[in-house]
C-alpha positions, 0 to 999 in steps of 0.5 A: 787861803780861808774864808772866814764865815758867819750866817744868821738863821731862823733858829738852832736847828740845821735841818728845820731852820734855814739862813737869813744872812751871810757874810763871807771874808776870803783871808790869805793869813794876812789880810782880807782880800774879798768880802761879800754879805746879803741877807737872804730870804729864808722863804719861811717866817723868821720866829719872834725870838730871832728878830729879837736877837739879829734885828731880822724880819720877815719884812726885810727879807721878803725882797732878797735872794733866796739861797740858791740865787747865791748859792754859786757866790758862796761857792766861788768865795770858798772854793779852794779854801778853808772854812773858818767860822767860830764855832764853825760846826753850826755855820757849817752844817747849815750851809751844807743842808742848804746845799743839800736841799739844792741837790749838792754836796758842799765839802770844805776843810774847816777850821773853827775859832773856839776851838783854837782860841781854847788851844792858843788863848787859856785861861778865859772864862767863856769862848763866846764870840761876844765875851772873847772879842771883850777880853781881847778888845775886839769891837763888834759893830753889828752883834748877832749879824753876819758881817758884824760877826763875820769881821769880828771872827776875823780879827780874832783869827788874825790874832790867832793866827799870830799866836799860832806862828809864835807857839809853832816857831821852831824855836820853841819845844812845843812846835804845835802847828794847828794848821 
């Protein structure tokens, strides 16, 4: 069970910034089975550059759901699964320091796409998520926001996962099982 993330935030750094949209998939390894996306109000003002590049602005989170408000949804929609994200460290650490904030301790086994696209996928010249869904043919409606890149990671984990069970079949020597 995985839940497939993707958030949008005021900048790089996790312990300064803070999210401006979330999108979760829960996957069973075969297929989507709940979703949830929202932007959230960051209560700081997002910097130029960012809107620049997700399209967010301070006006269209003035009206939504400060973190903690979904800070339980996040919970329940992770609970019990791992967390997939590409390049899942960033994704990750900002929604523990936004947890940490509120005074809980967010743990989750995590798997991350770049990773095991390097592993199961050689040969590509970058492993963005832009340039990889490229080379596979994966269309992003929505670059540089949570659902248009949340479903994207989840195609492309969906493929991974394939990969993972052709190489990991105990037909062949290898037998490398990710997870």
């Amino acid at each position: 069970m995985f839940s497939i993330i993707d958030i949008e935030t005021t900048g790089n750094r996790y312990k300064f910034g803070k999210i401006t949209e979330i999108a979760i998939y829960q996957h069973n390894g075969q297929r989507i089975t709940g979703s949830y996306s929202t932007l959230i109000n960051p209560e700081m003002d997002i910097p130029y550059f960012i809107t620049e590049l997700t399209g967010i602005n301070n006006e269209m989170v003035k009206d939504a759901p400060k973190f903690y408000e979904v800070a339980k949804t996040i919970v329940e929609m992770t609970m019990g699964r791992t967390f997939v994200a590409h390049n899942v460290q960033f994704d990750y650490k900002f929604i523990r320091e936004e947890f940490e904030r509120l005074g809980y301790d967010f743990n989750r086994k995590t798997v991350c796409t770049v990773q095991l696209s390097r592993k199961l996928l050689p040969g590509h010249r970058s492993y963005s998520l832009g340039r990889l869904c490229t080379d596979l043919g994966i269309t992003i409606n929505g670059r540089h926001r949570a659902a248009g890149d949340a479903l994207a990671t989840v195609k492309l984990f969906e493929i991974l996962l394939k990969k993972n069970e052709i190489i990991g079949h105990p037909q062949n020597r290898d037998n490398l099982k990710l997870f």
